[in-house]
C-alpha positions in Angstrom: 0.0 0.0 0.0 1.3 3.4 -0.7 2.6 5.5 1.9 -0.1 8.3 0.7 -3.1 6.1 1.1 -2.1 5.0 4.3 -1.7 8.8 5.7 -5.2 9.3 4.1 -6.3 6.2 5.9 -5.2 7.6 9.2 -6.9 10.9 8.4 -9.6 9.9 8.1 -9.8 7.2 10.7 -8.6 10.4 13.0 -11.2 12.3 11.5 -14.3 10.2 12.0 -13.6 8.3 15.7 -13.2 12.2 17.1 -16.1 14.1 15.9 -19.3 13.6 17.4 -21.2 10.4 17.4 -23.3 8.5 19.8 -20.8 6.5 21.8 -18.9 10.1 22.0 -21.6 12.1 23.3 -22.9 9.5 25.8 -19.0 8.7 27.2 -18.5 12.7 27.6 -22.8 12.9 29.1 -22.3 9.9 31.4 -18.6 11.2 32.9 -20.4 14.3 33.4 -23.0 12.9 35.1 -21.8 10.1 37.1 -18.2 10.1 37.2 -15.2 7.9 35.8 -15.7 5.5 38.6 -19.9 4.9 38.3 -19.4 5.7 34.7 -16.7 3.3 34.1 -18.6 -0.1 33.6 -21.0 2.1 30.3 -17.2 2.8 28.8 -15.9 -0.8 28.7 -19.0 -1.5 27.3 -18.6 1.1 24.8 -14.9 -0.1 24.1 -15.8 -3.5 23.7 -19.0 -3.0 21.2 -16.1 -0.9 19.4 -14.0 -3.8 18.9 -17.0 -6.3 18.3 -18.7 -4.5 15.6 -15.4 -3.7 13.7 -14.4 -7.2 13.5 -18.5 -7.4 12.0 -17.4 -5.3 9.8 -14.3 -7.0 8.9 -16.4 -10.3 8.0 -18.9 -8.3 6.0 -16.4 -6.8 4.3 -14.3 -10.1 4.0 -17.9 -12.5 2.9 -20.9 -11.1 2.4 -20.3 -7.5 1.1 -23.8 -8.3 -0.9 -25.7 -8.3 1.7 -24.4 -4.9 3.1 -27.1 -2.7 1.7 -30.0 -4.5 3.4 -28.5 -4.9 6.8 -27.5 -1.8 7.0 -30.6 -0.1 5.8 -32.4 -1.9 9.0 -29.4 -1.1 11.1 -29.7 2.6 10.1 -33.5 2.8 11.6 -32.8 1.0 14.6 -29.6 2.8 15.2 -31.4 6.1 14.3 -34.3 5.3 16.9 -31.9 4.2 19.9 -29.9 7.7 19.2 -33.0 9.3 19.7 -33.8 7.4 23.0 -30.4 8.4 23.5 -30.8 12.7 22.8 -34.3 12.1 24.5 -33.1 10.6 27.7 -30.0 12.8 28.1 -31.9 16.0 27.7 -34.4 15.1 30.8 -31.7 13.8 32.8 -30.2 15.6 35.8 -26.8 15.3 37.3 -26.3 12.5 39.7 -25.3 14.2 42.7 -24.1 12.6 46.2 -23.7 9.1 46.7 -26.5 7.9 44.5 -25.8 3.7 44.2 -26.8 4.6 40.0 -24.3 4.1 37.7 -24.1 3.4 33.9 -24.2 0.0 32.8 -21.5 -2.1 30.4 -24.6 -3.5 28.7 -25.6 0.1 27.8 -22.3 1.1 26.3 -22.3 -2.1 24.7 -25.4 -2.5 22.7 -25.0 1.3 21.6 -22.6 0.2 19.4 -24.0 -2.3 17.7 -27.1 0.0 16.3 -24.1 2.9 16.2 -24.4 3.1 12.0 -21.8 5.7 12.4 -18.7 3.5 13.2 -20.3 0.3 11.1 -20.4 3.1 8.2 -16.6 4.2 9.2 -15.3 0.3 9.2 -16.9 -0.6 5.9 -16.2 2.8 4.3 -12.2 2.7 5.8 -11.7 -0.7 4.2 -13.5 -0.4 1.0 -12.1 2.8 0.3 -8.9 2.5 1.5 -7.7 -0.9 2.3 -9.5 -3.9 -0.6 -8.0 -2.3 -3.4 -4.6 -3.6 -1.6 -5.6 -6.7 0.0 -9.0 -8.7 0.6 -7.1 -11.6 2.8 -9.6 -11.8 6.4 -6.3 -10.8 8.6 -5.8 -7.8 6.9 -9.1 -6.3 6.8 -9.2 -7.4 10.7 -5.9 -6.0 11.5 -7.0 -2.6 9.7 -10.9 -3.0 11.9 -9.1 -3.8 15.1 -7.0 -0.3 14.4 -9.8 1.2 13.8 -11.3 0.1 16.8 -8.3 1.7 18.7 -8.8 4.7 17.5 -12.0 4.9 18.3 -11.4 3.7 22.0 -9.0 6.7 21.8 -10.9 9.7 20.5 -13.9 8.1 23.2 -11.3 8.6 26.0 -10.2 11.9 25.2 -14.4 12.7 25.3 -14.4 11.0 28.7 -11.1 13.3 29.7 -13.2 16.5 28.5 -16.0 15.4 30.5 -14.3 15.1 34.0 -12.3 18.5 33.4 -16.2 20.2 33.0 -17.7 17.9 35.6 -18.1 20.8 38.3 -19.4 23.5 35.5 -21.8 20.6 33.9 -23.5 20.5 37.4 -24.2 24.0 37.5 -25.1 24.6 34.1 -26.0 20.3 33.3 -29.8 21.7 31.4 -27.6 24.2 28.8 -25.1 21.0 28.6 -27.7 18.3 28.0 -29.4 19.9 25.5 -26.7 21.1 23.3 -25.6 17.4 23.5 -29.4 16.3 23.2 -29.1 18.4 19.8 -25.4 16.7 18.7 -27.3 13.5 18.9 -30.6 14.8 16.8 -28.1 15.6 13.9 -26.4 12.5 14.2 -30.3 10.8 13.5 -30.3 13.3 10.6 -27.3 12.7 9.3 -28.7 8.9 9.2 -31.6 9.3 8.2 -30.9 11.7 5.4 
């Protein structure tokens, strides 16, 4: 592979896992609200899905790239409807303050990414446009999905970071907060949807 592909392969791995998506938004909401420590079980989940769905995407990719339309023209309804659970639910939420026993689950994080057509549409897109003109062999295209994936798990922890350094201002200001980030998520249903 070309040295120039692969820096536009990074770009725009860099460029998708840090902008604003639904595992994003909920990591930075949920660190807000709860804490790293409560908040901690919803962002393994979250890292795990991560990894899980790109190595999906790496056998769709690999077998049944055929199939791709259908499955993810259901996926992009159901995703499109949990996201706007999602941007429902975090704009009526309040901050969890005290010693509330509460906390976000791994389930949670989990399942978010599977119905998260963003990061299936950034694993397929990455490797189809980027990676199969080069090489089609299964450990390649996982390799590539399971780099992906740690990119992802990065730009998700840097959102969790910017979360705890606004964790005393999100208290005082959390209804502002939640529904600019209510709002993030409505786009991210548009830009489905569309």
């Amino acid at each position: 592979m070309p040295f120039n592909i692969l820096i536009s392969f990074l770009i725009y791995c860099v460029i998708n896992a840090f902008t604003p998506g639904p595992g994003n938004i909920l990591a930075l909401n949920t660190v807000a609200n709860y804490g790293w420590k409560k908040g901690r079980p919803l962002f393994f989940g979250i890292f795990a899905g991560y990894y899980s769905v790109q190595i999906i995407c790496a056998l769709i990719v690999y077998g049944v790239s055929t199939f791709l339309p259908s499955v993810l023209g259901i996926m992009k309804y159901i995703g499109a409807a949990y996201i706007l659970w999602l941007a429902i639910h975090i704009a009526i939420s309040k901050p969890e303050i005290g010693s509330s026993d509460k906390s976000a689950s791994f389930m949670k994080g989990f399942m978010l990414q599977f119905v998260n057509v963003k990061i299936y549409l950034f694993g397929v897109t990455a490797l189809t446009g980027y990676i199969t003109d080069y090489s089609t062999a299964f450990g390649i295209l996982l390799l590539f999905e399971l780099f992906i994936a740690t990119i992802g798990s990065v730009a998700t922890l840097t959102w969790i970071g910017m979360g705890m350094l606004i964790q005393s201002f999100y208290i005082k200001h959390f209804r502002i907060i939640n529904i600019i980030l209510s709002l993030s998520l409505l786009e991210c249903v548009y830009s489905i949807l569309k």
